[in-house]
C-alpha positions in Angstrom: 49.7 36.6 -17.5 50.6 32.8 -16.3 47.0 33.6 -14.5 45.5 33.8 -18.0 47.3 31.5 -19.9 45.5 28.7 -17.0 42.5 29.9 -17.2 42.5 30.4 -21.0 43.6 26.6 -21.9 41.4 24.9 -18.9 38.3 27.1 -20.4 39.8 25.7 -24.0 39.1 22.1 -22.6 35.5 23.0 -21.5 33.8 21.8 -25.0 35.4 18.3 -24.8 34.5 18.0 -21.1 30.9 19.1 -22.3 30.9 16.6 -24.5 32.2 13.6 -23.0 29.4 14.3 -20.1 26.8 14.6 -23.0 28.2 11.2 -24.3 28.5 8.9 -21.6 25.1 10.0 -19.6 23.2 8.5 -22.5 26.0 6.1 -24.3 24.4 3.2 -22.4 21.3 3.4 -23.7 22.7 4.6 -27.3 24.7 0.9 -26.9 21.5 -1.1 -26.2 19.6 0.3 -29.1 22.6 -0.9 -31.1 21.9 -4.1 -29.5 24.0 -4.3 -26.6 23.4 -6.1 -23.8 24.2 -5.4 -20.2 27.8 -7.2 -20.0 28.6 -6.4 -23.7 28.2 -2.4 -22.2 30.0 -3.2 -19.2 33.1 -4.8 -21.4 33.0 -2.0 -23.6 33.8 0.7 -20.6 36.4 -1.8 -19.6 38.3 -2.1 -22.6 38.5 1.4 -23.1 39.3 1.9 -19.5 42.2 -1.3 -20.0 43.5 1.1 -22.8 43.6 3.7 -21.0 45.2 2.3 -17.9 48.1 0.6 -20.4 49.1 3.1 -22.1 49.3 6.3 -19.7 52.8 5.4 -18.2 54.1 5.3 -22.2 52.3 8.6 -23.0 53.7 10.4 -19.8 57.3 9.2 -21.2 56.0 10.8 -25.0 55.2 14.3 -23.1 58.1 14.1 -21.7 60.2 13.6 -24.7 58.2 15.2 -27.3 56.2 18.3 -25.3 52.9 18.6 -23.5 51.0 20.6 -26.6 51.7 17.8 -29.2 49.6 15.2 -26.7 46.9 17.3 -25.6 46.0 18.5 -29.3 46.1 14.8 -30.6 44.1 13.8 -27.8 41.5 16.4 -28.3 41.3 15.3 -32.3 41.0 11.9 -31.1 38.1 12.6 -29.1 36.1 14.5 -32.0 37.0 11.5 -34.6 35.3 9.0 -32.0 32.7 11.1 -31.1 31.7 11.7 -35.4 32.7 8.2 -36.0 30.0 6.9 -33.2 27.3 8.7 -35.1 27.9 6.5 -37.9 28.1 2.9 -35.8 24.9 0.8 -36.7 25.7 -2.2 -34.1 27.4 -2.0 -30.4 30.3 -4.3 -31.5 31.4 -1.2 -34.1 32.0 0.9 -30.7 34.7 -1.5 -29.7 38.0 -0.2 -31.3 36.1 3.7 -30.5 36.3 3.0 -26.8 39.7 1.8 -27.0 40.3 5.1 -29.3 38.6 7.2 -26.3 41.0 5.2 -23.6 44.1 6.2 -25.2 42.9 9.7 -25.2 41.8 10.0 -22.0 45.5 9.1 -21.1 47.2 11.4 -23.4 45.0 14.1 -21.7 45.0 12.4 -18.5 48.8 13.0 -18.3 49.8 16.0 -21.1 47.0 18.5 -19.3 48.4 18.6 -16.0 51.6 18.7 -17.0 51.6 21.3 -18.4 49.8 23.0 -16.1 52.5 22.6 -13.6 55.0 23.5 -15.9 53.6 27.0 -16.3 52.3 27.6 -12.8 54.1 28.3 -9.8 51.6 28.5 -7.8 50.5 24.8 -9.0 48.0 23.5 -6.2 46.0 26.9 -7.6 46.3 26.2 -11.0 45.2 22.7 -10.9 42.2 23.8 -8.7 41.4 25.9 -12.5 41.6 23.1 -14.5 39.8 21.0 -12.5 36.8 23.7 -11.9 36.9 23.0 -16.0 36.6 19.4 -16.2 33.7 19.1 -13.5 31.6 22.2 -15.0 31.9 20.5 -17.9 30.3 17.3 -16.4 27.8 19.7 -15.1 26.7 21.1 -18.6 27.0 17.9 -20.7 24.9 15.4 -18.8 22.0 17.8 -19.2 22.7 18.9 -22.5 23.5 15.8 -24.2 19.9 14.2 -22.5 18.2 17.2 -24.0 20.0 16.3 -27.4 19.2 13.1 -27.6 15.6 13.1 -26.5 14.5 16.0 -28.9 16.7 15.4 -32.4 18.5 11.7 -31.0 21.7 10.1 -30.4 23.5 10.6 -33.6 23.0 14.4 -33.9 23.6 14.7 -30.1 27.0 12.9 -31.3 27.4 15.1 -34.3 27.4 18.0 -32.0 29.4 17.0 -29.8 32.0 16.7 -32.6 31.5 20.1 -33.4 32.3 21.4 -30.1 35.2 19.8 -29.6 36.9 20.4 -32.7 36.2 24.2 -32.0 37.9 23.3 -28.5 41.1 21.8 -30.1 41.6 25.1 -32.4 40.9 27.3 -29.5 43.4 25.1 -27.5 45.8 25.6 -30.8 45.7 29.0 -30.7 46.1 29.7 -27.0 49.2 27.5 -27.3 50.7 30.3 -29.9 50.9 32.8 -26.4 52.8 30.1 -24.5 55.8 30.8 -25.8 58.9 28.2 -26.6 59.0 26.2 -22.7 58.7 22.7 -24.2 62.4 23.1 -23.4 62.1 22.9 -20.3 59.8 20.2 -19.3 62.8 18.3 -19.9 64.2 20.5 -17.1 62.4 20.7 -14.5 64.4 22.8 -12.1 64.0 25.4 -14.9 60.6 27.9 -14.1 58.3 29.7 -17.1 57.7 33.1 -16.5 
């Protein structure tokens, strides 16, 4: 059972994993065709890689405090808003407050997913192994698939299905959480286990 539950929510994170490699394989040259030049890109990766960096010791304290679930779910809804709302950008300077949108979602996932995986795992090296497999075949798949995209119907439709695929992710994710059971109780105790 704790076997499935890992492999059912990494596999539930595959279709935003898919789609951030579809995005950011061809989001440079989406950004120059906006009219970006080569530092305004490179400031745009930082900015949302400042936000993410800034706020990931304030989101660890939120899982903490609040759950794991809550996080991960707003993260994932997050992600699809940014990915429909870049589809809709007409010039690279739009994609600013985006990135910084995609930073502080990287960090609510970057600290809620794991987390939770731990919490439900004992054996947790294992489990992590899981979700990871997840997150790289997902970087697998997207590069190639999001190129595809974009050369046969363009950026914005790649974007538009990338959308699409994660907010079917974020239900899935929703409803795997109703066979987790009540243990945000006890990521506030950690010498408690989940069965």
């Amino acid at each position: 059972m704790e076997r499935t539950k890992i492999y059912a929510f990494s596999l539930s994170l595959l279709p935003l994993m898919t789609s951030a490699g579809m995005m950011y394989s061809v989001l440079p040259i989406y950004l120059t065709e906006l009219g970006a030049g080569k530092m305004a890109i490179g400031l745009l990766f930082t900015s949302g890689a400042a936000a993410g960096a800034a706020s990931s010791i304030f989101f660890g304290k939120l899982a903490d405090k609040f759950g794991r679930r809550p996080l991960i779910l707003i993260a994932q809804v997050s992600f699809a808003v940014v990915m429909l709302l870049y589809s809709t950008i007409v010039h690279y300077i739009q994609a600013l407050p985006l990135h910084i949108l995609e930073g502080f979602g990287w960090a609510m996932l970057g600290v809620a997913s794991p987390a939770l995986i731990t919490d439900i795992a004992r054996r947790k090296g294992e489990a992590l192994g899981v979700y990871n497999m997840a997150w790289n075949l997902g970087w697998v798949i997207g590069p190639a698939f999001g190129g595809c995209l974009s050369e046969f119907f363009g950026f914005r439709v790649m974007l538009r299905v990338a959308f699409l695929m994660i907010s079917f992710g974020a239900f899935a994710t929703l409803y795997i959480f109703r066979d987790f059971g009540d243990f945000e109780s006890t990521n506030k105790h950690p010498s408690k286990k989940v069965s």
